[in-house]
C-alpha positions in Angstrom: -145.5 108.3 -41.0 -142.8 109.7 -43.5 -143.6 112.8 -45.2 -143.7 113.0 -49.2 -140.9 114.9 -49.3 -138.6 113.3 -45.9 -135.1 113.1 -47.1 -134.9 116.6 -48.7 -132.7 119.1 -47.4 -133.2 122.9 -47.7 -131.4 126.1 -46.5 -133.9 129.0 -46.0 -132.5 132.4 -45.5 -134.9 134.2 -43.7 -137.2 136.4 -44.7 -141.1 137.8 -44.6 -144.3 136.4 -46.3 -143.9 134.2 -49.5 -140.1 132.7 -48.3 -140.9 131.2 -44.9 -144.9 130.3 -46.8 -142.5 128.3 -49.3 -140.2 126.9 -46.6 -143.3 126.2 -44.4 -145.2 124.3 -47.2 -141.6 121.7 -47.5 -141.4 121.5 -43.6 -145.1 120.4 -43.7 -144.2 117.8 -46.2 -141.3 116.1 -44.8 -138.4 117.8 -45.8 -135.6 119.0 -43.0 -135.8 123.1 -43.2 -132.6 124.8 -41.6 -133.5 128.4 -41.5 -130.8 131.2 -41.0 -131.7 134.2 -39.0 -129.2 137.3 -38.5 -127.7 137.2 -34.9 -130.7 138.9 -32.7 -133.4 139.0 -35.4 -135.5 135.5 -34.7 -139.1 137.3 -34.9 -139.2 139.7 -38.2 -142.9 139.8 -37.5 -142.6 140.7 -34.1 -144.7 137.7 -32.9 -143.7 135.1 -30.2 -145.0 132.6 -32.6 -145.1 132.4 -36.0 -147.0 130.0 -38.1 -144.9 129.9 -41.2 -141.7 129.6 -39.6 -143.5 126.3 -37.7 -141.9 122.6 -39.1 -138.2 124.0 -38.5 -135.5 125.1 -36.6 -133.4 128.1 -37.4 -129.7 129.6 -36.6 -128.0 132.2 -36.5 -125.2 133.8 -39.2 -123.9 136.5 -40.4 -124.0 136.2 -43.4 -121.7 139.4 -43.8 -118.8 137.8 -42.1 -116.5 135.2 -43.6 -117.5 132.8 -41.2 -120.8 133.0 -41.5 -120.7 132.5 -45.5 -118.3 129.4 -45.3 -120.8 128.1 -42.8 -124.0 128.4 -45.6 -121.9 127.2 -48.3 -121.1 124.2 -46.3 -124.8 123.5 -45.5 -125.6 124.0 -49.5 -122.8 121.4 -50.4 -125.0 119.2 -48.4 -128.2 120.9 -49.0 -130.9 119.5 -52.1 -132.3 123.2 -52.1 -132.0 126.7 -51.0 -135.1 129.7 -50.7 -134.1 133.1 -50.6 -135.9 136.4 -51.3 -133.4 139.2 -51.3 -133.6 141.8 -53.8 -131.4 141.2 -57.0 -127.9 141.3 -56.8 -128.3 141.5 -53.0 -127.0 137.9 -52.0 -124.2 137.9 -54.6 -122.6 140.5 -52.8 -122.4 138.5 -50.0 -121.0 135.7 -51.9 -123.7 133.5 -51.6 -125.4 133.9 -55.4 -126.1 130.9 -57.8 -122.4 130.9 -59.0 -121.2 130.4 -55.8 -123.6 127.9 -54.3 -123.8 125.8 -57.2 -120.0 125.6 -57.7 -120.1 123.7 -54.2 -123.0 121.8 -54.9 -123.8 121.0 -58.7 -127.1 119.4 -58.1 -128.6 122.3 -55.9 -131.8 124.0 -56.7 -131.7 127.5 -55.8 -135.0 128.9 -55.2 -135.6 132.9 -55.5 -138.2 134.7 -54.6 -139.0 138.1 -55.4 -141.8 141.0 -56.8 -140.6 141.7 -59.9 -138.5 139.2 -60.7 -134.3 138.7 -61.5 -134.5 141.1 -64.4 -136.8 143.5 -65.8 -137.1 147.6 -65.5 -138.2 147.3 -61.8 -136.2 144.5 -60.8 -134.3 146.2 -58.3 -137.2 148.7 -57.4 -139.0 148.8 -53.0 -142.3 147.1 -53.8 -145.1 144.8 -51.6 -148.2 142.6 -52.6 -150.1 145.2 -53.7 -147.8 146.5 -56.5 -147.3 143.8 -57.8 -150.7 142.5 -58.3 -151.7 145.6 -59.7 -149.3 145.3 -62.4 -150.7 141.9 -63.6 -154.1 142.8 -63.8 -155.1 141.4 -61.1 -155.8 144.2 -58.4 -157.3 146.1 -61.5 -160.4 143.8 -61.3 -161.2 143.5 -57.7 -163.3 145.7 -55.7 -165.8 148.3 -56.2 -165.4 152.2 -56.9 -161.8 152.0 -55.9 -159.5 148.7 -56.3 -159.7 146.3 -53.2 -156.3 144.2 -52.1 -157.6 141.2 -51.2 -154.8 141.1 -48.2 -152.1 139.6 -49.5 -153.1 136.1 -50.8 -152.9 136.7 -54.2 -150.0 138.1 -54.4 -147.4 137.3 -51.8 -148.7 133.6 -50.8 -150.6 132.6 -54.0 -148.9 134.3 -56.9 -145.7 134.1 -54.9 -145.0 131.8 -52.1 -147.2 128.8 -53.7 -145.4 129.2 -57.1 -141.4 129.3 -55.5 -142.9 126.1 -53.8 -144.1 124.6 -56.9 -141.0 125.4 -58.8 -138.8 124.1 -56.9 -140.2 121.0 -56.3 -140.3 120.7 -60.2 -136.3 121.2 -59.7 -135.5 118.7 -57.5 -137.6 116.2 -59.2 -135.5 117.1 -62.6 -132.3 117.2 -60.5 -132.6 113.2 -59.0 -132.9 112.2 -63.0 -130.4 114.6 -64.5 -127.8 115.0 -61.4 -128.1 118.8 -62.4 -129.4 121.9 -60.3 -130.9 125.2 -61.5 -132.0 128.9 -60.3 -136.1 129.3 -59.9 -136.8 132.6 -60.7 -140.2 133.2 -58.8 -141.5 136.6 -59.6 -145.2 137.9 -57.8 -146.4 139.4 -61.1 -145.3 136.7 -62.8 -147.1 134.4 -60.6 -150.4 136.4 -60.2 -150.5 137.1 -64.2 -150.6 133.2 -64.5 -153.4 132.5 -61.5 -155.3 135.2 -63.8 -155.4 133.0 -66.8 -158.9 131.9 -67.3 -159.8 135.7 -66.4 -157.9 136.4 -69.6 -159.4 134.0 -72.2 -163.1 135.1 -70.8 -161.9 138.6 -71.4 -160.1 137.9 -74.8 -163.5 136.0 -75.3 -165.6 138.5 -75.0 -167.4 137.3 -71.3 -165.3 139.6 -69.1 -166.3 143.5 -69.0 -162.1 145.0 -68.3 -164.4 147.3 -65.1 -164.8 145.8 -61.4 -168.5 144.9 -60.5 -169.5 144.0 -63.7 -169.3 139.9 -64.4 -170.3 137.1 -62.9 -167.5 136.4 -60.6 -166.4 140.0 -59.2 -169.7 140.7 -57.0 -171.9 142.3 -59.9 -174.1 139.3 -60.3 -176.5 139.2 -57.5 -176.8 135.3 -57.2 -172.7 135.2 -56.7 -171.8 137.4 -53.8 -172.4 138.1 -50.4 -175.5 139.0 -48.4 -176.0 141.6 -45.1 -178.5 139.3 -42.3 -180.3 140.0 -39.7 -177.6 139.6 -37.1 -175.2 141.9 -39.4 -173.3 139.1 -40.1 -172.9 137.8 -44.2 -173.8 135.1 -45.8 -172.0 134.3 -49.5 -173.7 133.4 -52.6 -172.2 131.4 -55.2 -175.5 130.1 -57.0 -174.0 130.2 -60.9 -176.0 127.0 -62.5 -179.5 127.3 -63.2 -180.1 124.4 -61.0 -178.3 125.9 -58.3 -179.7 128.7 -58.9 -183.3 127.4 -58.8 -182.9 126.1 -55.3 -181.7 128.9 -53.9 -184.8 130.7 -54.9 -186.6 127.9 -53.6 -185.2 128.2 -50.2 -185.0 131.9 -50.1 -189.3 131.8 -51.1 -189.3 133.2 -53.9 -190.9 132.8 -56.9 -189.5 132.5 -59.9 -192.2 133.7 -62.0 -192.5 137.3 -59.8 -188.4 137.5 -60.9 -187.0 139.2 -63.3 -184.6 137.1 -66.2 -181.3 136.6 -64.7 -179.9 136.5 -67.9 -180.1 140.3 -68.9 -177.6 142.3 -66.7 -179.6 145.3 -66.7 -181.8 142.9 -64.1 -179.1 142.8 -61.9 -179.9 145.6 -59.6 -183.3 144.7 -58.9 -182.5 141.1 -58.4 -179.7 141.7 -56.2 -182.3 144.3 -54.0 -184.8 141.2 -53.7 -182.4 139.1 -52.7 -180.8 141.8 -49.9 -184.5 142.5 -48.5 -185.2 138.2 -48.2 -181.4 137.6 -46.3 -182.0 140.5 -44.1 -185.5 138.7 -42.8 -183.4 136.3 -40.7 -180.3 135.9 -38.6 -176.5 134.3 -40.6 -176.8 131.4 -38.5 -180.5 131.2 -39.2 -179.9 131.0 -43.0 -177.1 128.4 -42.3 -179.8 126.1 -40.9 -181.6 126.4 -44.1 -179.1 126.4 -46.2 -175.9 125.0 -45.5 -175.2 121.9 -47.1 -177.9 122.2 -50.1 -177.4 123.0 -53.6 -177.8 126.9 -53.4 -173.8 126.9 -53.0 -174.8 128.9 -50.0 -172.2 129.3 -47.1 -171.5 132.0 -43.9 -168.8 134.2 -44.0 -167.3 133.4 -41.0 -164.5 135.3 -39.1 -161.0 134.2 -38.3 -161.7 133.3 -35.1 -164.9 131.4 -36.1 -163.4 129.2 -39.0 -161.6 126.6 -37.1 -165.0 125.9 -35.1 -167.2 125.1 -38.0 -168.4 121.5 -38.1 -167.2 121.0 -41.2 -163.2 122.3 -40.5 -163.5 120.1 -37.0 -164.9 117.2 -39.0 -161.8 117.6 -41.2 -159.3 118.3 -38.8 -158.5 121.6 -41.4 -156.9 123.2 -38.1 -154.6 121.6 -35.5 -153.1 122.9 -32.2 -149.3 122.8 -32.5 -147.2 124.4 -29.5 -150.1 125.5 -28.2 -151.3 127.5 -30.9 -153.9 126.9 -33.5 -153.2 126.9 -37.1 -154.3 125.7 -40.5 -153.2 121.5 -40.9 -150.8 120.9 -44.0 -152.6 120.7 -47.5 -153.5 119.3 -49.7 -153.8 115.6 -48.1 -151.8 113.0 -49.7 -153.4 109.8 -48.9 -150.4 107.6 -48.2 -147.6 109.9 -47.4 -149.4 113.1 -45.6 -147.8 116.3 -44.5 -147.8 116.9 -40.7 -146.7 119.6 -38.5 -143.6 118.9 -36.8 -142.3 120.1 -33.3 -141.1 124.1 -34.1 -137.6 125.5 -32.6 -139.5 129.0 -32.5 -137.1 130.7 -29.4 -133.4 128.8 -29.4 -131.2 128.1 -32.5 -130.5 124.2 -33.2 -127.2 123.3 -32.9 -125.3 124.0 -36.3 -122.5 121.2 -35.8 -125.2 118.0 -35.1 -127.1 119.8 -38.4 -123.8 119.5 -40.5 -122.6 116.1 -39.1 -125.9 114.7 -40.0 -126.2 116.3 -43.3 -122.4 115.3 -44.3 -123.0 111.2 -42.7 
């Protein structure tokens, strides 16, 4: 079964975290992902196997040499889109910059990915996930005493990654009406200011204190956060409604009446201890038997390793073994045309002449 997006044809020059996420999130779609590794560098993250580079196979360039640039700008003049995540001005030197690509291929999107963006004071500054999140605002908020980064989700895959991916198929829809390509400029802060959009209207509301550990949805609230057991494993809240909120009283046995009022924060602390003292009574996979699947918004935090066992991720098929590895499926399910994981040329390159006969037939 054809992929949404089978019949699209990118270029990826390879990189680490959000460009092969990006070029991963295609692959899983449909589209034919040709990634270009430097001669001798096929694993940048050291690992016989890497999931994001799955879907696709690679080959190798320099893109330094003459030859290796005529060969990419032949694969773009076949090519619907191209990712790339080098630091501004960085692949212009090498003659492979907008200008260039789109002068052999009008209609190309060319997707770029980068921390602070094209342009800008910092643009051509060193920076990773956590810098850049901390300048939207985001790091700022998570955490307790000290700012948490929570790994690099927000930043690299969800501010990042996810937005280059959303961009560009915005592009290429745009480019089969108008004939015409464009440059996607996908910056991290950029993208993590926007996921932090309904943080800003409660705070320019008035229902957002600008310190960590203080509203709802940051861990201050004790019926929206996670819980030490028995077992010393954790369970997570997320009991916001009043109705959700009754039932998980109800299940935990206690009594509302012996509670303090929710409402007033300065009832957080206590709330929060009674709570701790009732979830330390039993075992994580105790409460789960009580809980799980009720309207306490009640779940266990489980570990990597665990997560692709849970009943609910196996009833789902959320994880699938591909070359003998496990790994999250593709998302989010279309119902006629899903994404699939395709057969991965993870060790040897493909062959670059059937690649450019078949993209030039």
């Amino acid at each position: 079964m054809a992929g949404p997006l089978t019949g699209l044809r990118i270029v990826e020059i390879a990189g680490l975290g959000p460009t092969p996420f990006t070029a991963m999130l295609l692959a899983d779609m449909g589209a034919e992902v040709i990634r270009i590794e430097r001669p001798g560098n096929t694993h940048l993250l050291g690992l016989d196997y890497d999931i994001l580079n799955r879907g696709r196979g690679f080959v190798q360039l320099d893109l330094k040499s003459e030859t290796g640039r005529d060969t990419v700008l032949r694969l773009l003049a076949q090519a619907d889109g191209l990712i790339e995540g080098m630091r501004p001005g960085v692949i212009e030197r090498l003659g492979l910059g907008p200008d260039a690509a789109l002068a052999v291929n009008p209609a190309l999107v060319y997707g770029r990915m980068t921390g602070w963006g094209q342009d800008g004071p910092l643009a051509n500054a060193a920076g990773h996930d956590i810098n850049y999140i901390a300048l939207s605002g985001a790091l700022h908020a998570i955490g307790a005493e000290a700012p948490v980064p929570p790994l690099n989700l927000l930043g690299d895959f969800g501010g990042g990654g996810m937005y280059l991916g959303f961009g560009m198929v915005c592009a290429l829809f745009e480019a089969q009406r108008s004939g015409r390509g464009q440059v996607i400029d996908a910056a991290i802060t950029d993208g993590t200011a926007h996921l932090m959009a309904m943080i800003y209207a409660m705070r320019q509301g008035g229902q957002w204190h600008d310190r960590r550990q203080a509203n709802i949805l940051d861990g201050a609230a004790p019926y929206y956060g996670t819980y030490q057991c028995a077992c010393g494993g954790y369970v997570a809240i997320g009991a916001i409604e009043p109705q959700f909120y009754a039932e998980l009283l109800r299940l935990l046995d206690l009594d509302p009446a012996d509670l303090p009022d929710r409402g007033d924060q300065d009832n957080w602390p206590l709330l929060r201890a009674r709570f701790a003292a009732r979830f330390l009574t039993r075992t994580r996979d105790q409460w789960s038997a009580i809980m799980e699947g009720t309207d306490a918004c009640f779940a266990p935090v489980l570990a990597i390793d665990e997560a692709a066992a849970h009943p609910h991720n196996r009833a789902r098929a959320a994880f699938v073994t591909i070359d003998g590895h496990e790994q999250p499926a593709p998302a989010p399910r279309l119902s006629r045309t899903p994404g699939q994981v395709r057969p991965s040329s993870q060790t040897e390159p493909v062959n670059l002449d059937d690649v450019l006969a078949r993209w030039q037939a």
